[in-house]
mmCIF file of the C-alpha atoms, coordinates in Angstrom:
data_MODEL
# 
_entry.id   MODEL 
# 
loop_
_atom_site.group_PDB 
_atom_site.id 
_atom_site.type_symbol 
_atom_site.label_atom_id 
_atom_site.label_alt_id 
_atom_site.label_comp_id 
_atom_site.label_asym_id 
_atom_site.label_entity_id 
_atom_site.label_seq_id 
_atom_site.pdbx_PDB_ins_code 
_atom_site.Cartn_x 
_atom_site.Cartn_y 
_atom_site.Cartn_z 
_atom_site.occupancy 
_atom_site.B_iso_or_equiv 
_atom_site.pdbx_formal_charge 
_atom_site.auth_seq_id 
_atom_site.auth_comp_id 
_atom_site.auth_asym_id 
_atom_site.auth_atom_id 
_atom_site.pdbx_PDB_model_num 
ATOM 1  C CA . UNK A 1 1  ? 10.823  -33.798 -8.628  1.00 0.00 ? 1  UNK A CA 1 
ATOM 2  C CA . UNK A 1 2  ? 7.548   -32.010 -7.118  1.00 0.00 ? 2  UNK A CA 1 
ATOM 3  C CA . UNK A 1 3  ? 5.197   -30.218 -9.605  1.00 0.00 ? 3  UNK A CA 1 
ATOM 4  C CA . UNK A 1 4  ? 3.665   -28.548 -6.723  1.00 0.00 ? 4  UNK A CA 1 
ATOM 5  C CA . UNK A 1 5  ? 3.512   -25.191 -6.280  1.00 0.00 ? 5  UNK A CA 1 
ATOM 6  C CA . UNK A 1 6  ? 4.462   -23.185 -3.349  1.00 0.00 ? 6  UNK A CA 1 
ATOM 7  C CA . UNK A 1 7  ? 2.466   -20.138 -2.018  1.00 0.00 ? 7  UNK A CA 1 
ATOM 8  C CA . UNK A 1 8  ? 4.442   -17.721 -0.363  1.00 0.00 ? 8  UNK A CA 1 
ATOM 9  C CA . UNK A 1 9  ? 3.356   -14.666 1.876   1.00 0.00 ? 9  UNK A CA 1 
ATOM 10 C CA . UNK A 1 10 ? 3.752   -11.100 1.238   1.00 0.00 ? 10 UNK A CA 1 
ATOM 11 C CA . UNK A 1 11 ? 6.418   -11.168 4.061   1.00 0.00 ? 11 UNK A CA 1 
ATOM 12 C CA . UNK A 1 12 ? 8.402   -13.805 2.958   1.00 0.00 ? 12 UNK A CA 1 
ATOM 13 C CA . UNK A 1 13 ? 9.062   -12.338 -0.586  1.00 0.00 ? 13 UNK A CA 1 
ATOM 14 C CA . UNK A 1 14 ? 10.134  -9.181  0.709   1.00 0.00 ? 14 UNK A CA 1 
ATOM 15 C CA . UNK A 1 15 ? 12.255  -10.655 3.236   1.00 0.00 ? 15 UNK A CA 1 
ATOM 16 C CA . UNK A 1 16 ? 13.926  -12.331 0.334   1.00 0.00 ? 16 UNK A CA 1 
ATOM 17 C CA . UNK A 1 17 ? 13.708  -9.717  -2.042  1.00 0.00 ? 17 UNK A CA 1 
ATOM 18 C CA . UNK A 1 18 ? 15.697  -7.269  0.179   1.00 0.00 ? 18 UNK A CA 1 
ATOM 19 C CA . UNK A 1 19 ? 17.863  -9.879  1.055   1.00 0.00 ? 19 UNK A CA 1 
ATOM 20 C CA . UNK A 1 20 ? 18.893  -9.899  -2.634  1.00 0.00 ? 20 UNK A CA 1 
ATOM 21 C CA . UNK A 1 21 ? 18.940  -6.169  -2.754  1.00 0.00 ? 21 UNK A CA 1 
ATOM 22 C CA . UNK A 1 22 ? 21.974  -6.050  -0.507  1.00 0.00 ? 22 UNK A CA 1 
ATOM 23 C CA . UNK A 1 23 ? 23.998  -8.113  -2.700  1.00 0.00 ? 23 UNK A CA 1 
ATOM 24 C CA . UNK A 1 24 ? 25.715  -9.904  0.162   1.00 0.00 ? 24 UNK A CA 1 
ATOM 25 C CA . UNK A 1 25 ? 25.033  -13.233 -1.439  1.00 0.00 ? 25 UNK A CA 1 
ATOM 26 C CA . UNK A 1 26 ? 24.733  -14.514 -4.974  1.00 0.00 ? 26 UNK A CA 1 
ATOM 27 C CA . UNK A 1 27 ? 21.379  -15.798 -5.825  1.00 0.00 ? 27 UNK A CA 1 
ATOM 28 C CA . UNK A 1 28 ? 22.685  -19.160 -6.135  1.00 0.00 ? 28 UNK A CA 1 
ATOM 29 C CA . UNK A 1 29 ? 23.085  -18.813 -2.600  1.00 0.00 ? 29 UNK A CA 1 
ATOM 30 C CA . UNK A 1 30 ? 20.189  -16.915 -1.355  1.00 0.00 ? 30 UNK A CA 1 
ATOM 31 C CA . UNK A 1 31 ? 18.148  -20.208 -3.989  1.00 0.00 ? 31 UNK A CA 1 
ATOM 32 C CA . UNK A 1 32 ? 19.789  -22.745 -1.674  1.00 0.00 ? 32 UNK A CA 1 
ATOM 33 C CA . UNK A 1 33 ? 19.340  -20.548 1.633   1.00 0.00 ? 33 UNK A CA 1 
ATOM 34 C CA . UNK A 1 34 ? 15.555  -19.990 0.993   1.00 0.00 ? 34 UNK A CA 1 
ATOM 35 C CA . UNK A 1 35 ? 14.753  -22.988 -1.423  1.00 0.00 ? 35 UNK A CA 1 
ATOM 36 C CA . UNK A 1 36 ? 13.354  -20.268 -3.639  1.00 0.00 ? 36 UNK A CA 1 
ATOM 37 C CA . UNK A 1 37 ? 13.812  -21.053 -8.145  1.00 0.00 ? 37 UNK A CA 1 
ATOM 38 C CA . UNK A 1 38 ? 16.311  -17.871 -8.590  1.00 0.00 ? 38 UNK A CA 1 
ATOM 39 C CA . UNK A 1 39 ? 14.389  -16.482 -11.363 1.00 0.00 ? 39 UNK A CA 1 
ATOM 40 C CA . UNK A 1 40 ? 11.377  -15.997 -8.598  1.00 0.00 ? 40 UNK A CA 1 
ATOM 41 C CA . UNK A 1 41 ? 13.990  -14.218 -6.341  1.00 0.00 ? 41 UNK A CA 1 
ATOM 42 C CA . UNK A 1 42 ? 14.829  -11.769 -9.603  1.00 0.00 ? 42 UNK A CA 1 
ATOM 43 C CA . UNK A 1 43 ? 11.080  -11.454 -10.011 1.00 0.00 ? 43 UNK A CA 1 
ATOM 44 C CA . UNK A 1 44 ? 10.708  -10.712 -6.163  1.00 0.00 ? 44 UNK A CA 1 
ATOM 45 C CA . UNK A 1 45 ? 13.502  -7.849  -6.306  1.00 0.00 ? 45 UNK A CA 1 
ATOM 46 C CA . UNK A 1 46 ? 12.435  -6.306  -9.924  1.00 0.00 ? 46 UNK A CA 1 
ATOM 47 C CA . UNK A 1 47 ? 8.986   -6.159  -8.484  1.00 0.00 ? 47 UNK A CA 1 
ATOM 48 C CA . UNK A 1 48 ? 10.385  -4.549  -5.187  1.00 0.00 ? 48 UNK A CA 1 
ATOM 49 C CA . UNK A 1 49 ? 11.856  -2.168  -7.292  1.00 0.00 ? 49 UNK A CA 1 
ATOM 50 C CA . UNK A 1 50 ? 9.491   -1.085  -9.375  1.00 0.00 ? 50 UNK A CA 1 
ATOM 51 C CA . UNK A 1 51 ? 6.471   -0.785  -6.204  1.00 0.00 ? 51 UNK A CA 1 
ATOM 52 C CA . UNK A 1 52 ? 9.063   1.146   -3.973  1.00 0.00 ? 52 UNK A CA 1 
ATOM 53 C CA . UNK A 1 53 ? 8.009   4.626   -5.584  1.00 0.00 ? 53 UNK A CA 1 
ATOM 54 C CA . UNK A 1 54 ? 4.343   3.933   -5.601  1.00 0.00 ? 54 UNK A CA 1 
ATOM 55 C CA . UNK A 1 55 ? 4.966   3.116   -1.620  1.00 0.00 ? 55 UNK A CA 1 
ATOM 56 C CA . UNK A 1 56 ? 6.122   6.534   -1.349  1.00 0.00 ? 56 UNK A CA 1 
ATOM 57 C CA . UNK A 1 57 ? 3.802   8.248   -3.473  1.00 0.00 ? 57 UNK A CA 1 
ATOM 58 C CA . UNK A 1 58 ? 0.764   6.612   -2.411  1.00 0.00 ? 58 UNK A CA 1 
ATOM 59 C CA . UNK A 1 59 ? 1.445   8.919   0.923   1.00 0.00 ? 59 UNK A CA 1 
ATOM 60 C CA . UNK A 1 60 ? 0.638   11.509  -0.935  1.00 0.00 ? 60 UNK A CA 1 
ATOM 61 C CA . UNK A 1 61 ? -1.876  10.349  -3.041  1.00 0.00 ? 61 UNK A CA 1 
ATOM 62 C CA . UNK A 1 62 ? -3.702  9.326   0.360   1.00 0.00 ? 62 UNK A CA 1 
ATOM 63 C CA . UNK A 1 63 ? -2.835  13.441  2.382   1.00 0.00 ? 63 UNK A CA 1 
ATOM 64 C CA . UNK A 1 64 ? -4.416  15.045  -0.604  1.00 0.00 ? 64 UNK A CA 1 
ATOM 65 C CA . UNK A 1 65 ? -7.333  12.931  -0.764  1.00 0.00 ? 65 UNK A CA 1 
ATOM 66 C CA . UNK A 1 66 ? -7.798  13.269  3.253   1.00 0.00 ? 66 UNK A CA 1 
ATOM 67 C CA . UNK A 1 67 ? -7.785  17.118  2.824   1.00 0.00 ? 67 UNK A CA 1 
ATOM 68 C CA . UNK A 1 68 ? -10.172 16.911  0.194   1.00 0.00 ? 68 UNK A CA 1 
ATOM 69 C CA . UNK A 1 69 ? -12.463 14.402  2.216   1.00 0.00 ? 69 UNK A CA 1 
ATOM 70 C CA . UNK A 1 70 ? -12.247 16.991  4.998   1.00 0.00 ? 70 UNK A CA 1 
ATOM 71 C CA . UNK A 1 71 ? -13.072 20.007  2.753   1.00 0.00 ? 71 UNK A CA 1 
ATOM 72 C CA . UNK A 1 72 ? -16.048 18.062  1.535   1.00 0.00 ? 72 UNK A CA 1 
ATOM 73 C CA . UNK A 1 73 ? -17.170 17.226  5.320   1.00 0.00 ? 73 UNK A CA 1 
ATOM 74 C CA . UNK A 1 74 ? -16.913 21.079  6.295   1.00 0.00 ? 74 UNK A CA 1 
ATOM 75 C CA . UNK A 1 75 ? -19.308 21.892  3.290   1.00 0.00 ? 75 UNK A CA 1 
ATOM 76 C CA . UNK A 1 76 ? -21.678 19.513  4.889   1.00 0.00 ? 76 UNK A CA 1 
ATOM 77 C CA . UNK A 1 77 ? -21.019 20.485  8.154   1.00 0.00 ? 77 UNK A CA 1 
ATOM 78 C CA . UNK A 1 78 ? -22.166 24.248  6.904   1.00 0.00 ? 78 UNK A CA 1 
ATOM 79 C CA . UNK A 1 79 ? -24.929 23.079  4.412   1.00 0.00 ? 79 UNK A CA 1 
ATOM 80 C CA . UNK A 1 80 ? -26.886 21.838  7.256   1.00 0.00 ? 80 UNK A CA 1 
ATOM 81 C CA . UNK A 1 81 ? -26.309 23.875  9.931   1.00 0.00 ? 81 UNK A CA 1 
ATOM 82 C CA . UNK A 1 82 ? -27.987 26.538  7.658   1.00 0.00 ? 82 UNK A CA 1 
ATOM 83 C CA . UNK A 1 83 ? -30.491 24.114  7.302   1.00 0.00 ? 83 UNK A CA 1 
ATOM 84 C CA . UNK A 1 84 ? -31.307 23.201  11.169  1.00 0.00 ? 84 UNK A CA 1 
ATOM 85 C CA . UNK A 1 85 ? -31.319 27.005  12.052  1.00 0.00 ? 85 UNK A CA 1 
ATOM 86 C CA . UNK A 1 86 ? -33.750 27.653  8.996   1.00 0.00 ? 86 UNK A CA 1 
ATOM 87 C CA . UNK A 1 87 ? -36.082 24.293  10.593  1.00 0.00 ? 87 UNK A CA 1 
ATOM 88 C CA . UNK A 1 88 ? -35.531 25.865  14.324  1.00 0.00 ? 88 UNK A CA 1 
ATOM 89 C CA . UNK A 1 89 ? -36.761 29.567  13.274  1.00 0.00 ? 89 UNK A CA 1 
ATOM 90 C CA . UNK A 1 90 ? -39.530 27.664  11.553  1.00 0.00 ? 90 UNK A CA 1 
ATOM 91 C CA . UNK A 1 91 ? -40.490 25.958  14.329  1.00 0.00 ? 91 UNK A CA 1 
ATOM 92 C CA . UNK A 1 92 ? -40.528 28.326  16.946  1.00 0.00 ? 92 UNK A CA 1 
ATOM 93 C CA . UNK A 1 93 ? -43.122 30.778  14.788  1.00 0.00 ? 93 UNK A CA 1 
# 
């Protein structure tokens, strides 16, 4: 019996934890298919589960930040062209 422990990518535990989500196999099965403990292939889908809505939401999360970002750069954008034409009619006196 091997007490080492196995790092698996990103990829690979969603592969699997979908792969449990469509309930076409037991997890007996999809244990022996991937060589994967089933209570890791639980955690994998419960995990999957519970990050899907942040997934969704972080969309949002990222379009409102973006429009504030932009509203922020058009202040800028305004604050100092008021401030080159004030240095320009300065300069040209």
């Amino acid at each position: 019996m091997s007490t080492e422990r196995r790092i698996h990518s990103p990829q690979f535990k969603a592969k699997v934890a979908l792969t449990a989500l469509r309930n076409e196999e037991t997890v007996a099965e999809l244990s022996k298919r991937f060589g994967v403990h089933p209570t890791m292939i639980n955690n994998w889908k419960k995990a999957l589960l519970e990050g899907a809505a942040e997934i969704f939401g972080k969309n949002l999360k990222t379009a409102k930040q973006t429009e504030s970002s932009v509203d922020n750069l058009y202040k800028e954008i305004g604050r100092l062209k008021v401030e080159n034409d004030f240095l320009s009619k300065k300069l040209n006196l």
